[in-house]
C-alpha positions in Angstrom: 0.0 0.0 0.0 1.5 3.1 -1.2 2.0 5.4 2.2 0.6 8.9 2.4 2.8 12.0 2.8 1.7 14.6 5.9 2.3 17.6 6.2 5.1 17.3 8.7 7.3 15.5 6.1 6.5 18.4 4.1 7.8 21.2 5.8 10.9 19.3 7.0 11.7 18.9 3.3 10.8 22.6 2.4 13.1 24.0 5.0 15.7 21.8 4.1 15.4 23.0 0.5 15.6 26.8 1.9 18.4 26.1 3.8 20.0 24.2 0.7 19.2 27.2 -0.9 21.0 30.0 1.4 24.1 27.4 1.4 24.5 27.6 -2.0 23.9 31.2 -2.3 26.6 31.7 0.5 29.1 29.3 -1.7 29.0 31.7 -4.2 29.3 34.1 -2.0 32.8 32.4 -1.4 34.3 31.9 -4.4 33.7 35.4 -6.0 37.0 36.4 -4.4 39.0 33.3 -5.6 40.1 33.6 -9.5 38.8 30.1 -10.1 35.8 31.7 -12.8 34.7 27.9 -14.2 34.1 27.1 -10.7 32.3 30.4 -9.6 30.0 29.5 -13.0 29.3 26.4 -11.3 28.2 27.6 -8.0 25.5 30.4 -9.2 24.5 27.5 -11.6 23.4 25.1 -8.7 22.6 28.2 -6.8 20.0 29.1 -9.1 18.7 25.8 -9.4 18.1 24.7 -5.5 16.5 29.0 -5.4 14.3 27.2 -8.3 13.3 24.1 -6.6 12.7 26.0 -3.6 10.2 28.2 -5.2 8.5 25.4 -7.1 8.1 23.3 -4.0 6.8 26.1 -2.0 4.1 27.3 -5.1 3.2 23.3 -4.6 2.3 23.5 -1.0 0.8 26.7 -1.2 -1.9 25.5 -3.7 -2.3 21.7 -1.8 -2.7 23.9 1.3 -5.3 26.5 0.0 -7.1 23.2 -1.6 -7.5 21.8 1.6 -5.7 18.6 0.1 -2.8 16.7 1.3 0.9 17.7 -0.2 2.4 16.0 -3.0 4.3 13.0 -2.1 7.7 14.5 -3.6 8.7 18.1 -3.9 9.6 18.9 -7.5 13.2 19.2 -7.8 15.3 19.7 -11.3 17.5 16.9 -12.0 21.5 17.7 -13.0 22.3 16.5 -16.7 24.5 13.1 -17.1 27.9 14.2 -17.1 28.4 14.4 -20.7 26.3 17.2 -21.1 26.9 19.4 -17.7 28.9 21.8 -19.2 26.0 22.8 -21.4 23.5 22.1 -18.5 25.7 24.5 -16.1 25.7 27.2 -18.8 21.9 26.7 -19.8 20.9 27.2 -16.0 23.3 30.6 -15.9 21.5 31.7 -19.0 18.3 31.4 -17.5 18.9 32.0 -14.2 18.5 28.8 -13.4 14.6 28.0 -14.8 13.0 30.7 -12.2 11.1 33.2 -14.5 8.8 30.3 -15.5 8.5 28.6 -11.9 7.2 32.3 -11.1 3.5 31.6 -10.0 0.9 33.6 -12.2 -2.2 35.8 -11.5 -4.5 32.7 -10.6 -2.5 31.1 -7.5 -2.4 34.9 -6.0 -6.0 35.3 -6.4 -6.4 32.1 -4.5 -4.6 33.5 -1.8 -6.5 37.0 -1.3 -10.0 34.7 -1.5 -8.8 32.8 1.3 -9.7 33.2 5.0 -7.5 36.6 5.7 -4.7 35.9 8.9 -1.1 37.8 9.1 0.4 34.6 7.5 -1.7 34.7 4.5 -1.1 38.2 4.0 2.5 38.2 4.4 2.6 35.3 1.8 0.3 37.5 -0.7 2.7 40.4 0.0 5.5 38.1 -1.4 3.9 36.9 -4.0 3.1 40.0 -5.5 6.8 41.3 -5.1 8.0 37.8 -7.0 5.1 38.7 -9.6 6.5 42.0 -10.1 9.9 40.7 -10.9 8.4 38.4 -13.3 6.8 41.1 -14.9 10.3 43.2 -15.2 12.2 40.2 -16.5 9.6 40.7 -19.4 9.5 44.5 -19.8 12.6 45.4 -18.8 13.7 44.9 -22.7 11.1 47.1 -24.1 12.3 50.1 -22.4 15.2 50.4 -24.9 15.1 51.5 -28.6 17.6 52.0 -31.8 18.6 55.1 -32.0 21.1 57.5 -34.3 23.7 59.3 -32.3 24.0 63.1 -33.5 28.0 62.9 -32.9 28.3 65.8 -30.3 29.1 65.2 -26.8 30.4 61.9 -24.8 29.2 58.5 -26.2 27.5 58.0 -22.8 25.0 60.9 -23.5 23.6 58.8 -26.6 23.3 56.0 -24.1 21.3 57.2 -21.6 19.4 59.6 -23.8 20.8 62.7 -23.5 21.6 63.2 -27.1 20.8 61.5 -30.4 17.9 60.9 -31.6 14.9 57.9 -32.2 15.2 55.7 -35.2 12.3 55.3 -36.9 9.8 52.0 -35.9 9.6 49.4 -38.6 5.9 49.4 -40.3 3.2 48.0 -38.0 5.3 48.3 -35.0 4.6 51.4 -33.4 6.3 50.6 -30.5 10.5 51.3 -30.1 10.4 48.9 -28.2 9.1 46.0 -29.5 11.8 43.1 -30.6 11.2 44.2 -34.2 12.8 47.6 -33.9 15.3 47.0 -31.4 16.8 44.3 -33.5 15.9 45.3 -37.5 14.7 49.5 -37.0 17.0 51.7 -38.9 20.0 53.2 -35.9 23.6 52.4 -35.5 22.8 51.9 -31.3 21.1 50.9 -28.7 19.9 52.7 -25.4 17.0 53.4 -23.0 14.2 55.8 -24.0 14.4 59.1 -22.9 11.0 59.3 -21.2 11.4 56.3 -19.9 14.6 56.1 -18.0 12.9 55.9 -14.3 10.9 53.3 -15.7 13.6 51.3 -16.8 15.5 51.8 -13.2 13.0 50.5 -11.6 12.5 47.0 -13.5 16.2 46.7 -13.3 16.0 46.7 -9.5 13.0 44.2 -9.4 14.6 42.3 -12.0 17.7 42.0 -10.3 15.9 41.1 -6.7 13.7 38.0 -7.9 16.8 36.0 -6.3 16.1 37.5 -2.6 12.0 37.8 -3.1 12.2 33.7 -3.9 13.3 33.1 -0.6 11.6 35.6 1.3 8.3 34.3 -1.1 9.3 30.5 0.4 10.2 31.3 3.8 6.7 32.8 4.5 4.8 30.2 2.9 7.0 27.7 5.3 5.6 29.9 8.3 1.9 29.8 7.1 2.6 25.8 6.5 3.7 26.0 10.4 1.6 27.8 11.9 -1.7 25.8 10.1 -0.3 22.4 10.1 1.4 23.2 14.1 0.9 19.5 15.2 2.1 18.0 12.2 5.0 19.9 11.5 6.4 18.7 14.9 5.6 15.2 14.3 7.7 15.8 11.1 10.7 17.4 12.8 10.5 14.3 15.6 11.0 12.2 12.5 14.1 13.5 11.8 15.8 15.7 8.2 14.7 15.6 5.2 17.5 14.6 2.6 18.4 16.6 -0.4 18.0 15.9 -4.4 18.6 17.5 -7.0 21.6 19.9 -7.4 21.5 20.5 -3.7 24.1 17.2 -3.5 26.2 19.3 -5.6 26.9 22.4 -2.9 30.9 23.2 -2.9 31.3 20.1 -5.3 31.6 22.1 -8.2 34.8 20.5 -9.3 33.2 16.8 -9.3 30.2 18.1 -11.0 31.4 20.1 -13.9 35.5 18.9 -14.1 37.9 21.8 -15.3 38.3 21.7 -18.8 41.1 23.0 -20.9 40.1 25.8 -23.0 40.3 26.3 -26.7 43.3 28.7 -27.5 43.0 32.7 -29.1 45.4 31.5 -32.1 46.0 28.1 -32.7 49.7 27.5 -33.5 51.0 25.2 -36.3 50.9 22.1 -34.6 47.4 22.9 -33.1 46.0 23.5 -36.4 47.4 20.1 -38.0 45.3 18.9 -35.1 41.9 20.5 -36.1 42.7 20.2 -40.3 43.2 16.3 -39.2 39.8 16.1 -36.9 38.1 18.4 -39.6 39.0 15.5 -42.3 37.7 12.7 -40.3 34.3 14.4 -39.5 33.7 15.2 -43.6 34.6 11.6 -44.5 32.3 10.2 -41.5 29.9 12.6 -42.7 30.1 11.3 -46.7 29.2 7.8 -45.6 25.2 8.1 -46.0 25.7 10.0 -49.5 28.0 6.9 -50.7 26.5 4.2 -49.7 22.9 6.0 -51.6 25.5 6.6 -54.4 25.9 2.4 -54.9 22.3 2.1 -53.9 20.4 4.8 -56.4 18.5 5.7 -53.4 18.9 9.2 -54.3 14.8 9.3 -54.2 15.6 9.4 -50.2 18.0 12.5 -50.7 16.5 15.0 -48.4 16.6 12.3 -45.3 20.4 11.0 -46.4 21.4 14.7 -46.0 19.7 15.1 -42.7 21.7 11.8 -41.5 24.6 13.6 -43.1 24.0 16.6 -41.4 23.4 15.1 -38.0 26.8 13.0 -38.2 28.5 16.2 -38.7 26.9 18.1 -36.2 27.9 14.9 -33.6 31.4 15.2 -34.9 32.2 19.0 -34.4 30.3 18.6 -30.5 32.5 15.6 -29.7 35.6 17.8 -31.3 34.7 20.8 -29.2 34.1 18.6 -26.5 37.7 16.7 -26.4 39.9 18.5 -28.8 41.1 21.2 -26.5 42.7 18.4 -24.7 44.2 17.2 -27.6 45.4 20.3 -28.9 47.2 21.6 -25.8 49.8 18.8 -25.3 53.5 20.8 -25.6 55.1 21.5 -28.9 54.8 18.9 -31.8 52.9 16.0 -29.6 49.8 18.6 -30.5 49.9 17.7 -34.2 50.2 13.8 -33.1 46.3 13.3 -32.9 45.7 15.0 -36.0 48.3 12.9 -38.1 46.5 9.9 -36.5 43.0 11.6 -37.6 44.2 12.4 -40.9 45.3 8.5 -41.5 41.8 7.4 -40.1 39.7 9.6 -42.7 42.3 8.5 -45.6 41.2 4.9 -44.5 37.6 5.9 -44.7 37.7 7.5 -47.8 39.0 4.6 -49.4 37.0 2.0 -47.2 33.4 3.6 -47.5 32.5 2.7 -51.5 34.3 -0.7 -51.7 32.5 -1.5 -48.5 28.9 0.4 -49.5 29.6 -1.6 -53.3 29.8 -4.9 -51.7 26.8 -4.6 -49.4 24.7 -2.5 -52.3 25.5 -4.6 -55.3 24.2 -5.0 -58.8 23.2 -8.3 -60.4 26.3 -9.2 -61.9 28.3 -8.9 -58.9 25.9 -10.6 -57.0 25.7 -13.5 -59.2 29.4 -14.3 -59.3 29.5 -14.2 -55.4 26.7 -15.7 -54.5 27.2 -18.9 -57.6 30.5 -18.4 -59.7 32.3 -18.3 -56.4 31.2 -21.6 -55.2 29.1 -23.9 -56.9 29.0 -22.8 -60.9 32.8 -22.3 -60.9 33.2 -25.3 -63.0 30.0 -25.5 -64.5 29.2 -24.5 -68.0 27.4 -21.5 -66.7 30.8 -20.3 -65.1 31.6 -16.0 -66.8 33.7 -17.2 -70.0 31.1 -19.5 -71.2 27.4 -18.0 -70.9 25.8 -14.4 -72.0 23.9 -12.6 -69.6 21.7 -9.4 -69.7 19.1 -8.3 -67.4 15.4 -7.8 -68.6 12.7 -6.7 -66.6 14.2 -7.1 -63.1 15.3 -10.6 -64.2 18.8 -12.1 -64.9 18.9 -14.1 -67.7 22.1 -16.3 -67.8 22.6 -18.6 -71.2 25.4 -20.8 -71.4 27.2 -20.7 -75.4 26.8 -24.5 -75.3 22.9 -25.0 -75.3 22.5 -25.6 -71.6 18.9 -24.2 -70.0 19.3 -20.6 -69.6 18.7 -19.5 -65.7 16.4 -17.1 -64.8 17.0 -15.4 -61.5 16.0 -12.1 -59.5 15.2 -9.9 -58.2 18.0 -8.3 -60.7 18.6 -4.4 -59.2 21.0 -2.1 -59.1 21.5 -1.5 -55.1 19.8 -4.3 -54.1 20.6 -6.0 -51.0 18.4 -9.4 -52.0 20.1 -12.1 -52.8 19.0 -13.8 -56.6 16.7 -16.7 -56.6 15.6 -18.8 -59.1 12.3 -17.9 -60.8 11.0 -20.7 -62.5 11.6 -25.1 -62.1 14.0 -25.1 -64.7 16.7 -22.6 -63.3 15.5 -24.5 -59.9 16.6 -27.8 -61.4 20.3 -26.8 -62.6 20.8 -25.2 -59.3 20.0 -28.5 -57.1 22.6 -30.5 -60.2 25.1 -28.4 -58.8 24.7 -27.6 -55.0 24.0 -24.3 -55.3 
C-alpha cells in the first residue's frame, strides 16, 4: 500500500530545501574572491537551481494547502544533466537563471490567496507573492524600455546612451512601439539605449529584475511559516522524524569540481601544430559525414535525398560537439605532440575514404556482382554457366544467364541495381540446374 505523505514531512523537506538554498547562495558568496571563474559559474548554476526548486516546491504546498488537500508526495526538484552534457546544462541554467522566470507563479494562485480566509500569514505570503510577480513582470518588460537610435556625434558616447543626445530611429511598419523586438533588433539606428521618457521606468525593473533571487526566498520562507503555523501539530511530528535529505543539485553544494570537471580551454590563435590537429579532426568528420551520401550513391537511393542529407548533417553536427568537447585536450599537449592526434585523424579519414564505396559496393550490389559471389564463387565455378562461357543481360528485373553451349538458360531475380536481396531462381528449370550443382 503506497504510504501517504503529511504535512510534517513536508515542511521538514521545504526547510531543508531553503536552507540548501541560502548554502548555496553563501558558496558563491565564497568563491567570487577566488580567480577560479569555471568554478564560480558552477556555484550560481546550482545556486539558481536549488532557489528554483525552492520556489517550485513552495508554489506546490501553497496551492495543496489553500485546496485543503494533502501535499504532494515529492517536492519537485530539477535533475542535473548526465555528465556528458553538464557543461551545457551549467551554462543553460546561468543563461536562464536557473529555470526561475517560469516557476514564477501567475495571476490565478495569487487570487487564491487574497480569497482565502485573511490571517497575518496569508497576507504576508500574498505580499511576497506580489513582489516575485513584479519581478516576473520586469524580467519581461525590462527589454522594451530600450530603442535604436542615431547618435548626432556631439558630446560623450554616454550621453547617446542614456538619452541625452541623439535621436529615435524610426519603428519598422506596423510596429509602433521602439520597443518591440522588431525595432530593437531590425529598425533603422547604429545603437542601442533606453528611451528618454522612460529612464525611471527602466530603473526600476532593473531593480525588481535583479531582486527576484532575494524575493524567492523571502516568497518560500513565509509560505513555510503559514505551513507552520496551520499544520502546528504535524509539522512537529515531522521534525521528531528527523531531516529531510536533499535531491537535485543541492548534492552538488561546494562540489563544483566533481560536477562540472575543469576543462582546458580552446586557445586565441591556434599554432602550427594545433592546427594540424583541427585540419586532421576536420578530415575525419567530412569523411564520417560522406558515408550516407556513398553508400545512396551504390544504392540509387537518391529518391531518399532529403533524409540522407539530414543523417549527413546530424553525423556532422555529432562530430564537431564531440571535437569541441575533447579536442582542446588534444590540442594543448606541448610543442609537436599537439599535431600527433591530427596525423593519427588524418590516417583514419584516408582509411575511410578509401573504405566507404568498396565496403557500400559490396553490401549495395548490382546483379552481376551478385551472381558471381553468391554462384560463380562456389558452386558454378566449373560448371558451364561459369563467366567465359554464358551471355547474360538483365530484362525486366530478371537475370537471364545462357550458357554458349545449349544448356537451360537461368532465370534469377530480383535483378537491381543496389539491391541487397540475394538472386533466386524464378521458374523449375533454373530451380533444377541449381539442385545438379549444390547451389
Amino acid at each position: 500500500m503506497m504510504r501517504r505523505v503529511g504535512w510534517g514531512e513536508a515542511i521538514v523537506a521545504l526547510r531543508a530545501q531553503g536552507q540548501a538554498a541560502r548554502n548555496a547562495a553563501k558558496r558563491v558568496d565564497e568563491l567570487r574572491g577566488e580567480t577560479a571563474r569555471d568554478r564560480l559559474g558552477t556555484a550560481v548554476a546550482v545556486s539558481y537551481v536549488v532557489e528554483t526548486d525552492y520556489l517550485r516546491s513552495a508554489a506546490a504546498l501553497l496551492r495543496a494547502h489553500l485546496g485543503g488537500g494533502r501535499p504532494p508526495r515529492r517536492l519537485p526538484v530539477a535533475r542535473v544533466w548526465p555528465r556528458g552534457l553538464r557543461d551545457v546544462w551549467k551554462q543553460w541554467m546561468v543563461d536562464r537563471r536557473g529555470g526561475v522566470w517560469r516557476a514564477i507563479p501567475g495571476s490565478r494562485l495569487l487570487e487564491r490567496v487574497r480569497a482565502a480566509r485573511p490571517d497575518a500569514s496569508l497576507r504576508d505570503v500574498a505580499e511576497q507573492l506580489q513582489a516575485l510577480q513584479a519581478s516576473g513582470r520586469a524580467h519581461r518588460e525590462h527589454p522594451r524600455m530600450y530603442e535604436k537610435f542615431i547618435p548626432d556625434g556631439r558630446g560623450p558616447a554616454v550621453d547617446s546612451v542614456v538619452g541625452a543626445s541623439g535621436r529615435s530611429a524610426p519603428t519598422m511598419p506596423g510596429f509602433p512601439d521602439r520597443g518591440h523586438w522588431i525595432n530593437r533588433n531590425f529598425a533603422s539606428g547604429s545603437g542601442i539605449r533606453i528611451q528618454p521618457d522612460r529612464i525611471q521606468e527602466a530603473r526600476q525593473l532593473e531593480r525588481d529584475e535583479s531582486a527576484v533571487h532575494e524575493r524567492v526566498l523571502a516568497f518560500g520562507d513565509a509560505v513555510l511559516r503559514l505551513l507552520t503555523d496551520h499544520h502546528r501539530a504535524d509539522s512537529v511530528g515531522g521534525d521528531a522524524a528527523g531531516s529531510a535529505r536533499t535531491h537535485g543539485a543541492a548534492l552538488w553544494i561546494a562540489q563544483e569540481q566533481r560536477l562540472v570537471p575543469d576543462r582546458p580551454v580552446w586557445p586565441d590563435r591556434p599554432n602550427a601544430f594545433q592546427s594540424v590537429t583541427l585540419a586532421g579532426l576536420s578530415l575525419l568528420v567530412m569523411a564520417l559525414a560522406a558515408i550516407p551520401l556513398t553508400a545512396a550513391l551504390q544504392a540509387n537511393a537518391f529518391d531518399h535525398l532529403t533524409l540522407l542529407m539530414m543523417v549527413a548533417l546530424v553525423i556532422g553536427m555529432g562530430g564537431v560537439a564531440v571535437i569541441y568537447r575533447y579536442g582542446a585536450q588534444l590540442v594543448r599537449k606541448p610543442e609537436w605532440r599537439a599535431a600527433v592526434p591530427g596525423f593519427v585523424a588524418a590516417a583514419a579519414a584516408i582509411m575511410v575514404w578509401q573504405a566507404q564505396a568498396p565496403l557500400a559496393g559490396y553490401y549495395f550490389a548490382g546483379p552481376y556482382e551478385r551472381f558471381d559471389r553468391q554462384f560463380l564463387d562456389g558452386c558454378l565455378a566449373a560448371s558451364p554457366y561459369r563467366s567465359d562461357a554464358v551471355r547474360s543481360h538483365v530484362d525486366d528485373r530478371v537475370l537471364v544467364v545462357t550458357p554458349i553451349n545449349g544448356e537451360t538458360p537461368l532465370r534469377l531475380g530480383p535483378a537491381e541495381d543496389g539491391s541487397t536481396h540475394p538472386l533466386r531462381p524464378l521458374n523449375d528449370a533454373t530451380r533444377t540446374v541449381l539442385d545438379r550443382y549444390g547451389c
